[in-house]
N, C-alpha and C positions, 0 to 999 in steps of 0.2 A: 261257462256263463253264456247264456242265450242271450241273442238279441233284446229282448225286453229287459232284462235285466240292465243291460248295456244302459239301455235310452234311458231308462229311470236315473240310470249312474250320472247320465252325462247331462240330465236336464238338471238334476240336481245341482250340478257343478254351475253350468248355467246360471239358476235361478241364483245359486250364493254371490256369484259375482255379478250381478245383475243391484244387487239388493246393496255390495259394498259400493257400485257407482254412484248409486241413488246418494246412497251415506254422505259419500264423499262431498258430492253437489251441496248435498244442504246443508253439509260442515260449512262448505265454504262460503254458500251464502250470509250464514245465520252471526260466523267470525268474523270474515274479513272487513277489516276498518274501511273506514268512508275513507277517500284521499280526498287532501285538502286542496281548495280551488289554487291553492299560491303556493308550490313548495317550498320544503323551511318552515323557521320562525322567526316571525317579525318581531323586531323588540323596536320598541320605544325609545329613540335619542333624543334629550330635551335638546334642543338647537339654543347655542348661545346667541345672544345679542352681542352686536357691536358696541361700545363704551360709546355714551355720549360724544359727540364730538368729532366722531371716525377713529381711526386708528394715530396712536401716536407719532409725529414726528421723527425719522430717523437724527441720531445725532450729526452734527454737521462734522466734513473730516477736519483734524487739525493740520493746520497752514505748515506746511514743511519750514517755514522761516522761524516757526517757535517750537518744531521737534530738533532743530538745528542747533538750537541752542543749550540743549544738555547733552547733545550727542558726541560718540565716542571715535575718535577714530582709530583707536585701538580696538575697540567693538567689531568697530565694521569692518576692521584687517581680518580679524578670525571671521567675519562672517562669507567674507568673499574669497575667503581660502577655498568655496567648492564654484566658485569661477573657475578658479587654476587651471581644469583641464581646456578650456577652449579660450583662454583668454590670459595674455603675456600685461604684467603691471610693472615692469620696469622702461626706461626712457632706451629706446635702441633698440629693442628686443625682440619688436616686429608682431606680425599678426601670426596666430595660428589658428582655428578653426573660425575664432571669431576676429576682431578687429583689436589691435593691443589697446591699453586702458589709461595709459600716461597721459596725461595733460586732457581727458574729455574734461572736463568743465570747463563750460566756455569755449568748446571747439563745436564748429558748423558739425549738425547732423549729418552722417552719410559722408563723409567728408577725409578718411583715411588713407591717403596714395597708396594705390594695386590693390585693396581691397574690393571685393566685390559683392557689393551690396545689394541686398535682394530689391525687387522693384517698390516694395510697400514700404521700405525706406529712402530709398531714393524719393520717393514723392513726398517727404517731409520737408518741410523747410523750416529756419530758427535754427537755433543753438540749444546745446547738453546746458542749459541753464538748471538751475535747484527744482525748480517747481516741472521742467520735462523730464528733467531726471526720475524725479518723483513718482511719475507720472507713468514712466516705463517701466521702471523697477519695480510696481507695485501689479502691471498685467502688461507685458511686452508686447499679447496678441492682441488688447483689448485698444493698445494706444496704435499701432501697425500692424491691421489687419492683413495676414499671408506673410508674415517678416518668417524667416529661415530660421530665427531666433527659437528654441524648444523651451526654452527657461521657463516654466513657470509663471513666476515673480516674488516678490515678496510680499505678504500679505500684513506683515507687521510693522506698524507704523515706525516705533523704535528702532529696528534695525534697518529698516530703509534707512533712516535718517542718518544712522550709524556708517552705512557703506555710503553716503554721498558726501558724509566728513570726511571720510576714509580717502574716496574718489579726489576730490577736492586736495590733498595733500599732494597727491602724486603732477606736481608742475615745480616751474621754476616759480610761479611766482600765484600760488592760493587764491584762489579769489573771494573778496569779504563778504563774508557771512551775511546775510539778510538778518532786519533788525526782526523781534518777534514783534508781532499785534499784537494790541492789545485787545481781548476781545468782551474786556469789562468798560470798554469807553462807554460814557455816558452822551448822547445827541446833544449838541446845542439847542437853547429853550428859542423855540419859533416866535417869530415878529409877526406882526399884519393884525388883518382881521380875525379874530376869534380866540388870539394867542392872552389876550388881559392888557398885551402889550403896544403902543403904537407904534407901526414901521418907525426905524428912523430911532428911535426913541434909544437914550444910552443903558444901556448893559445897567443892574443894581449892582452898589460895589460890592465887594466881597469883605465878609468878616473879619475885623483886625485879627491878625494873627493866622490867617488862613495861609494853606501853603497854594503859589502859582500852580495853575490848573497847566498838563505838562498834553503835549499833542501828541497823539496813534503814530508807534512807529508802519513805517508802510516798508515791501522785503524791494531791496534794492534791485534796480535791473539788469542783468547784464547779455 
């Protein structure tokens, strides 16, 4: 093969791939999608409105003085069965990891002989009454912030109330129950100006036959 022959060969070769670049280019102009300003796709969430009036009222909690009164202290003995490992429930028996459990209600907080109590208890003051009881056993970190205490709490109102009957048992001498509120009392009807009524003015009597109107018990102090 002679030079010419060559060149012819090789511009050949040239020009074909010359011709597929060209292709390529305007394949790729002619296909490729427009990209869109915003990648993705945007869909549409209708946004709820708020309910008239704002958001509902959360329930108010119930007064440990009227969970008290159906509560178990058989309940609360199985429940505080997973106490056991850091904490001794008989009178004598001493502390073990945490502080022993005989006779707290109605014992000064922090208040254990040779116990040592972390600093965010010590700075309590008051007594293991029902309603601090309540109060700890429901979020230990939440009532003494930095307590040494890991326990969780109890998040259920019913066996709270269970294990502070329970607690409660373990003395010489129980201490009485708080009475429950009532929390269907009705308000005394207002005197003065605006009431229909004039200060001062006596009470209507009440329907023969009507039973005496009986007063809110209120939880006793101790």
């Amino acid at each position: 093969m002679n030079s010419f022959e060559l060149n012819k060969l090789l511009g050949a070769l040239l020009g074909t791939c010359l011709v597929l670049v060209a292709m390529h280019i305007a394949a790729g102009e002619i296909f490729t999608p427009e990209k869109p300003a915003k990648p993705g796709y945007e869909i549409a969430v209708k946004e709820e409105q708020p309910p008239a009036g704002g958001a509902p009222a959360a329930p108010a909690a119930v007064p440990i003085a009227n969970l008290l009164a159906s509560a178990s202290p058989e309940r609360g003995a199985d429940v505080a069965k997973q106490c056991q490992a850091c904490h001794n429930f008989q009178e004598g028996q001493g502390p073990k990891i945490g502080p022993d459990l005989y006779g707290t209600v109605g014992r000064k907080i922090a208040s254990v002989s040779g116990f040592n109590y972390s600093a965010a208890l010590k700075s309590k003051n008051g007594t293991w009454d029902f309603d601090t009881l309540n109060t700890w056993l429901a979020k230990p970190s939440a009532f003494a912030p930095g307590t040494a205490m890991t326990f969780a709490g109890l998040s259920n109102d019913k066996q709270r109330a269970d294990v502070i009957a329970y607690l409660n048992t373990l003395s010489h001498n129980p201490a009485p129950l708080p009475k429950p509120q009532n929390a269907n009392a009705e308000a005394p009807s207002p005197t003065g100006p605006g009431s229909g009524q004039p200060a001062g003015a006596p009470a209507s009597p009440a329907p023969a036959g009507a039973a005496p109107a009986q007063s809110n018990g209120a939880p006793a102090n101790h």
